[in-house]
C-alpha positions in Angstrom: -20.3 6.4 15.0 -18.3 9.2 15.3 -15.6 10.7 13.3 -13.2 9.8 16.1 -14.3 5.9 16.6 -15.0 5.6 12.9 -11.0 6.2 12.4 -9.7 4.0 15.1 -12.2 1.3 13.8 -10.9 1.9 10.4 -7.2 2.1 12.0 -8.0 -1.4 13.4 -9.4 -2.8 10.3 -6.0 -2.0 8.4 -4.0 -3.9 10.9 -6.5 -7.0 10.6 -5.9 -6.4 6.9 -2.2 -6.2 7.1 -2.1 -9.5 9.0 -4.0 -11.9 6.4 -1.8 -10.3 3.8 1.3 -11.5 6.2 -0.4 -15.0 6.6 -1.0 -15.1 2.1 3.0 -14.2 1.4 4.2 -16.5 4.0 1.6 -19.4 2.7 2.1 -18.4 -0.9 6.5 -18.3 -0.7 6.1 -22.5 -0.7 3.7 -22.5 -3.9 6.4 -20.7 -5.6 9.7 -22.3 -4.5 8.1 -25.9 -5.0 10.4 -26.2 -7.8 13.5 -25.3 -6.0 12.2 -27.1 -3.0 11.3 -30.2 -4.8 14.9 -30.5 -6.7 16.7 -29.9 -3.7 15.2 -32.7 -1.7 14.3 -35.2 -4.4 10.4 -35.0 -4.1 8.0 -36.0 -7.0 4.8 -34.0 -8.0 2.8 -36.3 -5.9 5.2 -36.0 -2.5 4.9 -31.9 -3.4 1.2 -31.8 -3.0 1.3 -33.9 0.5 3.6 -31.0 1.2 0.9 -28.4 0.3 -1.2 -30.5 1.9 0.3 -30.6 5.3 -0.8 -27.1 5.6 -4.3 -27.4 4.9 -4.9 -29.9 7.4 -3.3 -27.9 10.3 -5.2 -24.7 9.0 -8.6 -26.7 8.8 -8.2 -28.8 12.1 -7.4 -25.6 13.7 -10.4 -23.6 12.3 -13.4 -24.4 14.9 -10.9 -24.9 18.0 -9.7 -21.6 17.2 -13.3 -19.9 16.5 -14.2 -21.1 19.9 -11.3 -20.6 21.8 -12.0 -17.1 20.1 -15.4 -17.0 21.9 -13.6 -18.1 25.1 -10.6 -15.9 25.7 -10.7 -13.3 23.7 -9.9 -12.1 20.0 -6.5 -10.1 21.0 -4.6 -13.0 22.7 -5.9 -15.0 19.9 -4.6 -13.0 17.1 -1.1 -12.7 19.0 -0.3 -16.1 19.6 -1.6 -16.9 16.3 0.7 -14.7 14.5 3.5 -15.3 16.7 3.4 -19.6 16.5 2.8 -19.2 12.7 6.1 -16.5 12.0 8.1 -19.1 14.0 7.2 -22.2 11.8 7.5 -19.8 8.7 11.0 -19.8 9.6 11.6 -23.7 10.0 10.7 -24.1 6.7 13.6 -23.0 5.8 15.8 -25.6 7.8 14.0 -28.7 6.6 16.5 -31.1 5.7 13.6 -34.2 4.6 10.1 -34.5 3.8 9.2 -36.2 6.8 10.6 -32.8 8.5 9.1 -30.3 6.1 5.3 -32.4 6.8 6.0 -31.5 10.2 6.8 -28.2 9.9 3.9 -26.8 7.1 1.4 -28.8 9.2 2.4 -26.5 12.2 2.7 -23.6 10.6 -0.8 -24.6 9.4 -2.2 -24.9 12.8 -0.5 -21.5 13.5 -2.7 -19.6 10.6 -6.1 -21.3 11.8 -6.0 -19.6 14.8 -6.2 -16.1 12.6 -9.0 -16.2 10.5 -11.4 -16.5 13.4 -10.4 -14.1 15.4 -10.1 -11.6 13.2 -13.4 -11.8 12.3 -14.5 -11.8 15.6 -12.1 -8.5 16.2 -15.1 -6.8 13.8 -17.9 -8.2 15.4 -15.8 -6.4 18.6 -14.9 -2.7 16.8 -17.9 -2.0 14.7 -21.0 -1.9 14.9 -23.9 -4.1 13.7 -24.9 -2.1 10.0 -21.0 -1.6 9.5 -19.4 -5.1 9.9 -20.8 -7.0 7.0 -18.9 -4.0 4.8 -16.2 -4.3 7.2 -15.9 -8.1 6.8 -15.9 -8.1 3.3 -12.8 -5.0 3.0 -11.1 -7.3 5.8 -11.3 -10.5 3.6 -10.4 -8.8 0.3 -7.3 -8.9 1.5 -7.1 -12.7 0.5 -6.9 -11.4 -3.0 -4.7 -8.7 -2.3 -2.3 -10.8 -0.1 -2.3 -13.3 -3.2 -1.7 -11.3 -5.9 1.1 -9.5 -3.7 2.5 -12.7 -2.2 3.9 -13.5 -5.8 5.5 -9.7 -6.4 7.4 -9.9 -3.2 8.5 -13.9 -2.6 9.5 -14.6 -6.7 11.9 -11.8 -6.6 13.1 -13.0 -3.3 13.8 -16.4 -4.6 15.7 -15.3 -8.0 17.8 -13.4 -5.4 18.1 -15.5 -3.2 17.9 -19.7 -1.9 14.5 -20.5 -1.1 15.6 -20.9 2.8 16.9 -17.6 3.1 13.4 -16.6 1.7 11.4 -17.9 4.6 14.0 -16.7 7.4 13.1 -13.2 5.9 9.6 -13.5 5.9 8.8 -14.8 8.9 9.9 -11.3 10.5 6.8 -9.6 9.4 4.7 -11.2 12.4 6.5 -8.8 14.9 5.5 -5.8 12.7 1.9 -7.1 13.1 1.7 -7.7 16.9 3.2 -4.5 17.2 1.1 -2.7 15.1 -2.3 -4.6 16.6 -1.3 -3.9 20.5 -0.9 -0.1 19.3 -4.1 0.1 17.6 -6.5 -2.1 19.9 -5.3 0.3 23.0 -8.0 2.0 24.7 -10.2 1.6 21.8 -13.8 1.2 22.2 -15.7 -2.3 21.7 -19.5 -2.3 20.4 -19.7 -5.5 23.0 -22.0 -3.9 25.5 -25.1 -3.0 23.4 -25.5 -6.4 21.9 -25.4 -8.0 25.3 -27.9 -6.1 26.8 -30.0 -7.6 24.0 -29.0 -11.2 24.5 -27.2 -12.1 27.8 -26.6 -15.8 26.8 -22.8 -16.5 26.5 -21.8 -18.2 22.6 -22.4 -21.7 22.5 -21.0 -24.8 20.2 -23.8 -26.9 20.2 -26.0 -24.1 19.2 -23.4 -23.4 16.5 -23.7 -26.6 15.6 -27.5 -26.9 15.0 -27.7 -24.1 12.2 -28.5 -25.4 9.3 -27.6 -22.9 7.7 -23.9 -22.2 8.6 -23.8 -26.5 7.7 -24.6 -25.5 3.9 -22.6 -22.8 3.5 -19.8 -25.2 5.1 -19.8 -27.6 2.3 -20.5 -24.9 -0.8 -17.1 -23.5 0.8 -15.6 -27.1 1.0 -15.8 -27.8 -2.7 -15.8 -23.8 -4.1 -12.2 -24.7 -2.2 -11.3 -27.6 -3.6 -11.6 -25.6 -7.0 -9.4 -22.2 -5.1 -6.9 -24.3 -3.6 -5.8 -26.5 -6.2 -5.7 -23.8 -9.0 -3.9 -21.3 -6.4 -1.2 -24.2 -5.0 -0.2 -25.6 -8.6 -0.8 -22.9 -10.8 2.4 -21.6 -10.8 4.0 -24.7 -11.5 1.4 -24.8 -14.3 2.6 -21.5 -16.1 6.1 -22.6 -15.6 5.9 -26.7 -17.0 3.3 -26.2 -19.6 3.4 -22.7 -20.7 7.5 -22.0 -20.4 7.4 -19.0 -17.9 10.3 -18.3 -15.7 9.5 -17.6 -11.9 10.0 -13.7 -12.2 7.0 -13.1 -15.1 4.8 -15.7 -13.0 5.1 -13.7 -10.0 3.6 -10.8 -11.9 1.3 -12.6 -13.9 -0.1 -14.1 -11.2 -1.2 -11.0 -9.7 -3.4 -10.0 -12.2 -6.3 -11.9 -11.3 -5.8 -11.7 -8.0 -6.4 -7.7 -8.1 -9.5 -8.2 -10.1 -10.9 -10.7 -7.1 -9.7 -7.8 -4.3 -11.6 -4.9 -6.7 -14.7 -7.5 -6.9 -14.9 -8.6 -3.4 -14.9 -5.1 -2.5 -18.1 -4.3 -4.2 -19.8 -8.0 -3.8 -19.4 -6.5 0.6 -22.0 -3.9 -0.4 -23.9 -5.4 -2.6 -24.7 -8.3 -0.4 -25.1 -6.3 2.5 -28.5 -4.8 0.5 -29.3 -8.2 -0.9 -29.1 -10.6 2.1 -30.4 -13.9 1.4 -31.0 -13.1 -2.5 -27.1 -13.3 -2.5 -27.6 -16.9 -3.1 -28.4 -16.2 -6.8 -24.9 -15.1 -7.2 -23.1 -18.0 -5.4 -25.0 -20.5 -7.8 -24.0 -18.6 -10.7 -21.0 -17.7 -10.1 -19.7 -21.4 -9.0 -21.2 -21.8 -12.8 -19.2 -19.5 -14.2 -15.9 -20.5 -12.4 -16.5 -24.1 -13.8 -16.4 -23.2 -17.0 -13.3 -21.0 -16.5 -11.8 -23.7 -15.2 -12.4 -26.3 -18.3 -11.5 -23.4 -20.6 -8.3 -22.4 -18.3 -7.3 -26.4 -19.0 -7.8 -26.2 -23.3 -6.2 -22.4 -23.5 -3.3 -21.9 -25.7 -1.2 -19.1 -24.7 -1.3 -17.5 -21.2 -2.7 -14.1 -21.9 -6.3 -16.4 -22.2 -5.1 -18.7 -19.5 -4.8 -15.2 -17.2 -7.9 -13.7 -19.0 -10.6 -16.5 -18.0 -8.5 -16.8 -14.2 -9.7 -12.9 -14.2 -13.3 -13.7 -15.2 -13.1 -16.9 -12.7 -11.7 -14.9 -9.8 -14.3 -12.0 -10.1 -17.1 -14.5 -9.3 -15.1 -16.3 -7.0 -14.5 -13.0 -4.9 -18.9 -12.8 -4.8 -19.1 -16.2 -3.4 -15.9 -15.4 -0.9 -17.3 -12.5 0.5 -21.1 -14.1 1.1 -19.2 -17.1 2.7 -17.5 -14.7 4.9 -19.8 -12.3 5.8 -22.5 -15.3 6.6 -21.3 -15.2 10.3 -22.4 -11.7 11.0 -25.8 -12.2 9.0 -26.6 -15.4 11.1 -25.7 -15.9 14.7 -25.4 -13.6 17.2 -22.0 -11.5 18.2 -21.1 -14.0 20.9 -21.2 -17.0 18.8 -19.6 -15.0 15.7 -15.9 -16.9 16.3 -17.1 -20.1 16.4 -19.4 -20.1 13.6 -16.6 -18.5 11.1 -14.5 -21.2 12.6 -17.4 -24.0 11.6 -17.5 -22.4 8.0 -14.0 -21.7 7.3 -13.1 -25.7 8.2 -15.4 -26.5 5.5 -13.0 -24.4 3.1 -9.5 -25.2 4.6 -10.5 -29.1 4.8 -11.0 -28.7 1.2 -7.4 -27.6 0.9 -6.0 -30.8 2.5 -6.8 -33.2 -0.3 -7.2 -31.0 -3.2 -3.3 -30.2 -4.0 -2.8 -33.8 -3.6 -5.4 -34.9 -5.8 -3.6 -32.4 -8.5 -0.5 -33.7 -7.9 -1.6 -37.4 -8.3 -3.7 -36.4 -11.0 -0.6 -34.5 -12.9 1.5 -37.6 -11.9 -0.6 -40.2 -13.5 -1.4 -37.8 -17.0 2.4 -38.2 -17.9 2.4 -33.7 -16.4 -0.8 -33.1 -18.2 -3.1 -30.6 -16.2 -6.1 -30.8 -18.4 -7.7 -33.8 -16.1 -7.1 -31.9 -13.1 -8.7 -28.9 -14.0 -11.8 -30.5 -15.6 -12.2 -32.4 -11.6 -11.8 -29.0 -10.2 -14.5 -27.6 -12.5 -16.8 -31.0 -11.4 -16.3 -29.4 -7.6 -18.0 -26.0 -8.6 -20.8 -27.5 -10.2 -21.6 -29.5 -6.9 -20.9 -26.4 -4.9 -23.9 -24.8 -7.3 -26.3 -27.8 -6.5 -25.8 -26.9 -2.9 -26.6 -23.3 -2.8 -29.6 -23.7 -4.7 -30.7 -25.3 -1.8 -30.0 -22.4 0.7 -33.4 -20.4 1.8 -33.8 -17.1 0.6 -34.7 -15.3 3.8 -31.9 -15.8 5.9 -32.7 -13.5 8.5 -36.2 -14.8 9.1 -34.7 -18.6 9.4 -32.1 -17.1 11.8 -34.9 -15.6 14.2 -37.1 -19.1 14.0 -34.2 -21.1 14.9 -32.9 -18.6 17.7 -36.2 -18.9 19.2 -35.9 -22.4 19.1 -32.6 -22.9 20.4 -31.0 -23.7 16.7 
């Protein structure tokens, strides 16, 4: 690749990175005005996490459609509308008036995001080629981490300044920024389409998808490593703020620190499992391990500074197993099935995300607002998540060829 396409590939995978960091602050704003939200319309712990879960189970049911209609039509028209139906529900949620309404509204704006994650993977499968995209992938998806520990530094502020409405009218403007910024930096570029389809004409297909066993694993170790990331990232700033007496401002910045640590460590986990491969495995099982313990020790911690410290060490690990789920697509299926099979994998995470910050709340609701139970369930979920990856092959690659021959 030369100096010229390497910067417009590079140019294109800062826009892809700008727009999950969009999609983190305008998912992340609700986490931290559940207070506000909660007192303003009379909702208990329990009603709060169907709210967070009304999201989850737009962004999972949305995750395969989207990775196929991906496949289909096109990454670009994807990402667009994506962006554009999820800005537009960002800014409803700030005129819900009832919980029935806001249901509505988060679960839309959940079907919205799941359009996104696909195909924006896709998009590097499209603008780099083969050796770079695992790397690629993983720099694209860091931005999870990033987006999370920013989310907090822009929204709390926000909401100490102003009502939590007002918060989500402002927000949802920074989807136009995106569409702007993607339709200036996708024109005339080139696509590394061509070469691969020399080398395999056959168009993507579902049901082949479908078959790898595989992709199927990695699906659930991502459904209950999720249950574990979604429940401590929707109600831990409720957490710091009932149990541990911060005000909204320091957990904004509190919260970022771990988050940074998981963007420096996905970083690095890109390159180091684009040498490993398969062997990667190793690292998932551990570091679902480690995250368990973290977890239990998160729940017996006496002052923040060790509640944030062991969140750091979690989050490290956490960012390994991320970036191997992630980057799986690319390793395993060919480019034109690379949409639908992030699609397949992602629903496995985002399902997770439907019943986990319910099970928190109810959890929390029946403890008398302890959080020690809840945590010690999520910590069960990583363990689980282990037992699965133990089971995943070691030479990937080879199992991919076998099953391609054989129509996986």
């Amino acid at each position: 690749m030369n100096a010229e396409l390497k910067k417009r590939s590079n140019l294109i995978l800062g826009v892809l990175f700008f727009g999950w960091m969009v999609s983190y602050i305008d998912r992340t704003a609700i986490s931290l005005a559940l207070i506000s939200i909660g007192k303003d319309l009379s909702l208990s712990a329990t009603e709060l996490g169907f709210v967070l879960s009304a999201f989850f189970f737009g962004y999972a049911a949305m995750q395969i459609p989207g990775g196929w209609l991906t496949d289909k039509y096109g990454t670009i028209k994807l990402l667009i509308g994506a962006v554009i139906f999820w800005s537009v529900f960002t800014a409803f949620t700030g005129l819900a008036w009832s919980l029935t309404s806001l249901l509505l509204i988060r679960l839309l704006f959940g079907i919205g995001e799941g359009g996104y994650p696909a195909a924006s993977t896709k998009a590097i499968s499209i603008y780099f080629q083969k050796e770079q995209r695992t790397k690629a992938q993983a720099t694209m998806m860091s931005s999870n981490m990033i987006g999370g520990a920013i989310a907090p530094i822009i929204c709390a502020p926000l909401l100490l300044l102003m009502d939590w409405r007002n918060v989500f009218f402002l927000i949802s403007g920074l989807g136009l920024i995106f569409v702007i910024a993607l339709l200036w930096s996708t024109k005339n570029a080139q696509t590394f389409i061509s070469e691969e389809q020399k080398e395999n004409e056959e168009k993507g297909s579902f049901r082949k998808v479908l078959k790898n066993t595989y992709l199927l694993r990695v699906l659930f170790i991502f459904f209950f490593i999720n249950i574990a990331n979604w429940g401590l990232s929707s109600w831990m700033p409720t957490y710091l703020m009932q149990v541990h007496g911060l005000d909204l401002k320091n957990v904004g910045f509190i919260a970022a620190i771990p988050a940074l640590f998981a963007a420096i460590g996905m970083i690095i986990s890109g390159r180091i499992i684009s040498k490993l491969g398969g062997r990667s495995k190793y690292g998932v099982i551990f570091g679902a391990v480690v995250l368990a313990i973290c977890l239990y020790l998160m729940s017996t911690a006496a002052s923040v500074a060790i509640v944030i410290t062991y969140q750091s060490i979690a989050f490290i690990f956490v960012s390994f197993m991320a970036s191997f789920i992630f980057t799986t697509p690319h390793r395993v299926v060919n480019q034109q099935n690379v949409g639908t099979a992030f699609g397949l994998v992602n629903f496995g995470g985002q399902a997770a995300g439907i019943i986990s910050p319910t099970i928190m709340g109810y959890l929390i609701n029946v403890s008398g607002g302890s959080f020690e139970s809840s945590f010690i369930f999520l910590a069960i979920m990583c363990v689980i998540a282990a037992a699965i990856a133990v089971t995943l092959p070691i030479n990937q690659q080879q199992q991919t060829n076998i099953e391609s021959v054989e129509g996986y």
